[in-house]
C-alpha positions, 0 to 999 in steps of 0.5 A: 800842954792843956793850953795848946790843945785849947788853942789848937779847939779854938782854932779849929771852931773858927775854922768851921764858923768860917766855913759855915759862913762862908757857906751861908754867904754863897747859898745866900748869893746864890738865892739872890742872883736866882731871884733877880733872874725871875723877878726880871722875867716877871717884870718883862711878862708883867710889862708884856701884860702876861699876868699870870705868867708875872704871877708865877715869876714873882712867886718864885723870887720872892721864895728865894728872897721874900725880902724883895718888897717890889716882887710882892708889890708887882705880884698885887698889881699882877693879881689886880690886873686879872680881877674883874670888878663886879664879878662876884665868882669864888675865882675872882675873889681869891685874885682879890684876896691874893692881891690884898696880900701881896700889897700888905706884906709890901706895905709892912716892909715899906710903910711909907710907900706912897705907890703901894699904899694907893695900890692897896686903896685901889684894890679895895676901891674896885672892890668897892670896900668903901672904909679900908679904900678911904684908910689907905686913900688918907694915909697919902695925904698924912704922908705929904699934907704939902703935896698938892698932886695928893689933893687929887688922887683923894678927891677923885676917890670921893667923886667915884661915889659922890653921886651916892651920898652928899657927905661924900660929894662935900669930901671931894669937893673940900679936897679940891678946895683945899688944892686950890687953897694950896696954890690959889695963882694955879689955874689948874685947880680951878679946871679940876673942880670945874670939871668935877662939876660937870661929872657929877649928875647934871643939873642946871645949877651943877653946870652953873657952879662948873662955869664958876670955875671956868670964869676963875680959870680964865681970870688967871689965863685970860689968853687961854684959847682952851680955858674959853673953849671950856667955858663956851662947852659949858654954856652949850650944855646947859643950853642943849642939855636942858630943853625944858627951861625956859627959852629966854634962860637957855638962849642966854646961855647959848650966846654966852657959849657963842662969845667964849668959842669966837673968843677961843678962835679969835685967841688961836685961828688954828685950834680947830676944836672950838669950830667943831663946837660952833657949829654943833652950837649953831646947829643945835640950840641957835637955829631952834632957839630963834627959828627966824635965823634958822637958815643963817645959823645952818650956814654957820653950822656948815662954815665952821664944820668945813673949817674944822675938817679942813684945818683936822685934814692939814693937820693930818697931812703935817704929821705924816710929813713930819713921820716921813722926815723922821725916816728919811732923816 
């Protein structure tokens, strides 16, 4: 008799443990349906750029399911999106702060996130938090050493503050070096440090090093009209953009600006960017450079512009065309 009332208890608690679980399974449905529903409003608000509104959705799924590690992801990037670098107002230091935090308890939950470690880099970078941007910055490198995208994003962190400190001008530089190491036929890598170059505060020899690269570019596409318009650019600046050198030393870089952009025509008659630059070139430096031809050189100057407007308007009229099509079609 003691054993089939002990039976009958035992049965009895299993049939309350069942309830309780089943109980706890459906509120624990029913939180989580609650909270799809507002992270997907907050998502649309969010791509509808209505932040504070995404702010709000997001803070309400994620009290029905803190584990949803992109709610805290996008309520950071909400926050990030109403901060305003260089304000320095109580206001816009709690956005940061509430930024830092959602991107943090992401980042516990996913550590090995690369979207939301460059998040919390970022969000330290606009606060111009140079040592816990940088931490976040390597930890994507640390990720994937072998991905050469990540080269970039760290060394466009450096060159952010390269024109204020040589040691970190030499970071980004290596990082662009070490992209280039990764996959050295890519001509690629060599534009991107040529154009770091060119970023950086201008100088005679600053120009030089860019062209460097351009020429290292052009080795390995020597039929890119737009690597030779890069180049012909280059040698403009240097030329234009530093009128007390010596007169000799800037019309040679002015004729090599001229032989890169007749050869970025002569690769493509239908670009019409390097016309815009040969008469820009013509107009600028070669008439004042040698006044005897001045009036040749402005005739240039008109001849290319003309071409250039003109292949710009044909341009225009065939992609208005092809619009229409579409419609029609």
């Amino acid at each position: 008799m003691r054993q089939k009332r002990l039976g009958f208890a035992l049965m009895a608690i299993l049939a309350f443990s069942l309830v309780l679980v089943f109980t706890s399974c459906e509120k624990l449905s029913v939180s989580r349906l609650r909270a799809n529903y507002h992270f997907n409003k907050a998502n649309q608000f969010f791509k509808d750029g209505k932040f504070r509104r995404a702010i709000t959705e997001y803070e309400v799924t994620l009290k029905y399911n803190p584990q949803l590690i992109e709610a805290n992801r996008f309520l950071g990037e909400s926050y990030k999106s109403l901060f305003k670098p260089g304000t320095d107002t109580p206001e816009n230091k709690d956005v940061a702060n509430k930024a830092l935090e959602a991107f943090t308890r992401a980042y516990e939950a996913n550590p090995t996130n690369k979207e939301i470690i460059f998040s919390l880099g970022d969000m330290y970078d606009k606060q111009r938090d140079f040592p816990n941007a940088e931490k976040y910055f390597l930890k994507i490198l640390d990720l994937d050493p072998s991905n050469m995208s990540n080269f970039y994003v760290v060394a466009e962190f450096y060159k952010r503050y390269a024109g204020e400190n040589e040691a970190l001008r030499s970071k980004a530089e290596s990082m662009y070096l070490r992209r280039i190491e990764l996959d050295p036929e890519n001509p690629q890598g060599y534009a991107y440090m040529a154009n770091y170059f060119e970023n950086l505060t201008p100088t005679p020899e600053v120009f030089d090093q860019a062209n460097e690269y351009w020429k290292k570019r052009i080795d390995l596409e020597p039929k890119s009209a737009e690597a030779w318009l890069a180049m012909g650019v280059n040698r403009w600046s240097r030329s234009y953009r530093f009128q007390n050198l010596p007169a000799a030393e800037r019309l040679k870089a002015a004729l090599e600006s001229l032989n890169a952009l007749e050869k970025a025509n002569s690769l493509d008659p239908d670009y019409p960017e390097p016309y815009s630059w040969l008469s820009v070139l013509h107009r600028s430096v070669l008439s004042k450079l040698e006044p005897a031809k001045e009036s040749r050189h402005n005739a240039e100057a008109d001849r290319a512009i003309e071409k250039f407007n003109d292949m710009r308007k044909r341009a225009a009229e065939k992609k208005k065309l092809e619009q229409e099509l579409k419609k029609t079609g």
